[in-house]
N, C-alpha and C positions, 0 to 999 in steps of 0.2 A: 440507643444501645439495645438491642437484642437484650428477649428479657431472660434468655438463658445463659448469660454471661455477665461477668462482671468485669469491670475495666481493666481491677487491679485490686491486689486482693485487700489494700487499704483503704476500698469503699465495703458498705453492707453486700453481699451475694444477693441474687433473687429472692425476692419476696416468696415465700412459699404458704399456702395454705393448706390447711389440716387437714381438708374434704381431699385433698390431691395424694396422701398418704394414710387411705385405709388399707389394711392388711386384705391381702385376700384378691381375688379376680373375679370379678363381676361380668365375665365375658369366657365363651368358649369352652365352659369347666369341664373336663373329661370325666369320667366317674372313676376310670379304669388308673388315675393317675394320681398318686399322695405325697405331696399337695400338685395340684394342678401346674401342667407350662403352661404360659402363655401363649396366645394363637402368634403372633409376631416369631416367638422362639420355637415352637414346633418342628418346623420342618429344617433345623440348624442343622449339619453333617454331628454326627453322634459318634463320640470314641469312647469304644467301651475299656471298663479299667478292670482291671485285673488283680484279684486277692494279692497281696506279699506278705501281709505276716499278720495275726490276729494277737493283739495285743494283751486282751484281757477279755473273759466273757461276760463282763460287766458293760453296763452301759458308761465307762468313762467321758469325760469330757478331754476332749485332745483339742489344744490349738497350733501354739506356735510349732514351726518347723525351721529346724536348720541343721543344715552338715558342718561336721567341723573339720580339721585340716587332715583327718586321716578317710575323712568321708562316713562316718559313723554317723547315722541319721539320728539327731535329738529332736524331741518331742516332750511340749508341756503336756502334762496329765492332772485332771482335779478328780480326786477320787468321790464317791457317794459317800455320804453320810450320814447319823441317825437320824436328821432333818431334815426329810424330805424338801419338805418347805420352803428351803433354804433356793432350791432350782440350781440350774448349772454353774449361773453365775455366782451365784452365792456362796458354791465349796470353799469350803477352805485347805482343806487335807489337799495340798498340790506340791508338784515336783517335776522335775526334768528326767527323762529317760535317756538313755541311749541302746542305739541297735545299731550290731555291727552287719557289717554288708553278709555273713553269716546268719543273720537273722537272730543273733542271740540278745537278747531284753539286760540290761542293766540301769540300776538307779546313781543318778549325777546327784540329784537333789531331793528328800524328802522333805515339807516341813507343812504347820500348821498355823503361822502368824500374818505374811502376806498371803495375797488372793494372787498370784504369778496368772500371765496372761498370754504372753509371748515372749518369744525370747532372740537375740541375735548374737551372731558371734563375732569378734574381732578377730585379725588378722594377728592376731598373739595370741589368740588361742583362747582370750577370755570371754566368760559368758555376759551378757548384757539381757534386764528382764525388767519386762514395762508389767504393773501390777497395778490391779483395778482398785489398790487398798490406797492408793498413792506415790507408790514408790519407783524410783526405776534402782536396779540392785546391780550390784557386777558381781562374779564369783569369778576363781579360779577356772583354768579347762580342766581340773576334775572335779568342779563342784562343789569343791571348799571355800570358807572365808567368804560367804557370801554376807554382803554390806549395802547399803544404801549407797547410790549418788548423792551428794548431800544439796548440790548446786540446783536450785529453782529462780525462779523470775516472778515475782508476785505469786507467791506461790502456785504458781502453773510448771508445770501440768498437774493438772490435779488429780484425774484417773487416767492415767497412760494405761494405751489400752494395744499397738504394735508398734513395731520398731527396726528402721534399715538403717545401713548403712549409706555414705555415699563413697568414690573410689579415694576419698581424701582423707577420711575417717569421721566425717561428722556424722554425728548419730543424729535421725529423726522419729520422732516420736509424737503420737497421734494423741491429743486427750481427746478423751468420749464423754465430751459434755455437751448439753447445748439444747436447745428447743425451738420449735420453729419459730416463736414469740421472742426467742432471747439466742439467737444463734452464736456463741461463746466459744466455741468447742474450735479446736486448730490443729496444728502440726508445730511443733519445737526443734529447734536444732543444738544439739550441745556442741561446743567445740571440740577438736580431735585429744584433750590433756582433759576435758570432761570439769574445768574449772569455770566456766559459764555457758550458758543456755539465754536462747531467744527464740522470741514468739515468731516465725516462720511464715506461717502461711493462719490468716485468722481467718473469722467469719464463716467458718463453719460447724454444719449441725452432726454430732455424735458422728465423727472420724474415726474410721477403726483402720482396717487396713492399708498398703500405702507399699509401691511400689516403684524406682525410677527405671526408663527408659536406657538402656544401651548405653545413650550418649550421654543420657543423665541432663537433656532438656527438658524434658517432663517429667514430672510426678504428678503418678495418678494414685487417688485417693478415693474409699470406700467410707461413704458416709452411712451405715445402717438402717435406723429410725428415718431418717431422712431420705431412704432409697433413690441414692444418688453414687453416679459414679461419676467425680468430678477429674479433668485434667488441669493439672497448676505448670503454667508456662515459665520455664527459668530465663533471666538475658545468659548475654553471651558467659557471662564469667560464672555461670550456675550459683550467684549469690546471693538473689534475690529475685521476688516471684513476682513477674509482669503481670499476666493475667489469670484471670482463673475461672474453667469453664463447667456447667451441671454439663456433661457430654453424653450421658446415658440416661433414663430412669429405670432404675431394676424392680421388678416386677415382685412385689414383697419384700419383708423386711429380710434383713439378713446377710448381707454384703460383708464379707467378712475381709480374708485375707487375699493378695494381689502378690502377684509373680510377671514378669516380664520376660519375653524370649527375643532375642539377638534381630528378630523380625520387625519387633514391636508389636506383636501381640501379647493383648493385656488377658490375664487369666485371672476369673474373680471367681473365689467358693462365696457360694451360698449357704450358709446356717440357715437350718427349718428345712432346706429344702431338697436334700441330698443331691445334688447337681454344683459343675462347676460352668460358668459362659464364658467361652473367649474373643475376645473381641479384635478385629483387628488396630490399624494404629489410629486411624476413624473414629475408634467405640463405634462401629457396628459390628454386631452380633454375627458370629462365620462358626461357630461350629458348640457342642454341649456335650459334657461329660457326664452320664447318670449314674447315683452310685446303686449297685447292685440291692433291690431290695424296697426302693425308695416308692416303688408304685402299692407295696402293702404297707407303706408308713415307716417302713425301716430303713436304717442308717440316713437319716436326715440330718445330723449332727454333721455337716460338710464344711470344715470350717477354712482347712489352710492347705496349700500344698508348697511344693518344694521343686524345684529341680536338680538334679544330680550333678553338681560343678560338672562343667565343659562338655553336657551332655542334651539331647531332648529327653529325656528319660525325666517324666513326672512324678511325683510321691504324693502322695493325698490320703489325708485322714477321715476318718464318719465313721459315726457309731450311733447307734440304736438299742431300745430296750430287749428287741427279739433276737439281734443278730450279734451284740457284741459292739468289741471294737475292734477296726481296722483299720492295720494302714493299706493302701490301694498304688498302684502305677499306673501311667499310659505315657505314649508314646506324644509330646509333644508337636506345635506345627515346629518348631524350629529348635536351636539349643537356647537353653537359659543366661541369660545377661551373666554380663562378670557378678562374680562376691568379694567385698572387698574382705572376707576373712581368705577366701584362696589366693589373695594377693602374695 
């Protein structure tokens, strides 16, 4: 067997070792660039993005993205705290925004008890949020009554860390757990009434983002720590996952959130590293998004982007100490895959 694949995702994935995921590049390093590209990714076609709205002039942390059925762009936000220490992932002060295609800022969610991480939306209009504290929560479409799922499976997922839909309504959900000695970490599936959950796709290392293809024969997954972007192959009835392949190695850690355009190309932000890669249906590398700022160390927070139902029109978030935070667009290679919330 090729040692970069695996049969089926109910054997162990490839062995990985430690030495194969140091941070950083030991090759090529520009000086003029913060943090450096890679020589491989260098000379990709570059789409440059363009400011749409400056969210706060704090350095927030912004992850999940989604539209809801009026097209109102929501965005998780974890504000700073008196604890520095505590790092981005550690806030706790997080909430849900919304922004209207006016550009006007309002709050869906404030709170201080889960650590919210991403969010998605159903096609009723409810919210869904995977929360690094353990939870996955639903709330109302205005934010209210927000609750726990109570349904787990050996208590997994244990840090749900993103979350799609598929066009049937099963919710998937990434836990971000795992180490290359103990690779634990997977993908979950709840059923569409959200009264059980099952273990999906295993054997994998700190799964974060996670995206399906068009036809929803593939899901492709963003393993962070493990700077892998792996494709999980569905059979024909999209119920279960044949195989499952390391398809990429991304270059530093930080592999964040994953979007799919009608093409099949795969679009993965980078966290740390203000830039988005998109790949085509291969996972090879065809083109790079830099965020404005990211060659003096700013707006490197690049964690997730969006597309605008039935449109190539991109949305992407990054924030920085110097610059703020923003959200950003560009112009997609193709339009974005269906949402099963504009169903």
């Amino acid at each position: 067997m090729n040692a970069g694949k695996a049969a089926a995702l109910g054997c162990a994935l490839p062995a990985i070792t430690r030495s194969s995921f140091a941070f950083g590049f030991a090759f090529g390093q520009n000086a003029d660039q913060n943090p450096p590209i890679p020589p491989h990714e260098a000379n990709l076609h570059q789409i440059k993005p363009e400011r749409w709205v400056k969210v706060d002039d704090r350095n927030l942390f912004l992850k999940g993205m989604a539209f809801d059925r009026k097209n109102n762009l929501t965005v998780m936000a974890a504000y700073p705290g008196a604890d520095a220490s505590k790092g981005l992932a550690g806030r706790t002060d997080r909430g849900i925004l919304s922004i209207s295609r006016d550009k006007k800022i309002s709050t869906l969610i404030r709170q201080n008890k889960y650590r919210l991480t991403d969010h998605v939306i159903h096609k009723d209009g409810r919210i869904f949020v995977a929360c690094l504290s353990g939870e996955v929560l639903v709330a109302n479409p205005d934010g209210t009554d927000l609750k726990p799922v109570p349904v787990k499976t050996n208590g997994k997922p244990q840090t749900p860390s993103d979350l799609v839909f598929d066009s049937k309504g099963n919710l998937y959900v990434t836990d971000f757990i795992g180490s290359a000695d103990k690779v634990t970490g997977g993908v979950y599936r709840y059923s569409p009434d959200f009264q059980s959950v099952e273990l999906f796709g295993p054997n994998l290392w700190t799964p974060n983002g996670l995206g399906f293809s068009a036809d929803e024969k593939t899901l492709w997954v963003a393993c962070s720590i493990a700077k892998k972007l792996y494709r999980l192959t569905l059979d024909d009835t999209r119920t279960k996952v044949v195989s499952a392949e390391s398809a990429y190695n991304v270059s530093g850690q930080g592999g964040d959130g994953i979007r799919v355009d009608m093409a099949g190309n795969v679009y993965l932000a980078l966290n740390f590293q203000g830039r988005i890669v998109i790949f085509d249906k291969s996972a090879k590398p065809i083109a790079t998004v830099l965020m404005p700022g990211r060659d003096q160390g700013d707006q490197l927070s690049s964690t997730n982007i969006e597309f605008l139902p039935g449109t190539n029109e991109v949305f992407a978030v990054s924030s920085g100490d110097a610059g703020g935070t923003w959200i950003y667009k560009f112009k997609g290679l193709a339009k974005g895959a269906p949402l099963y919330s504009h169903q």
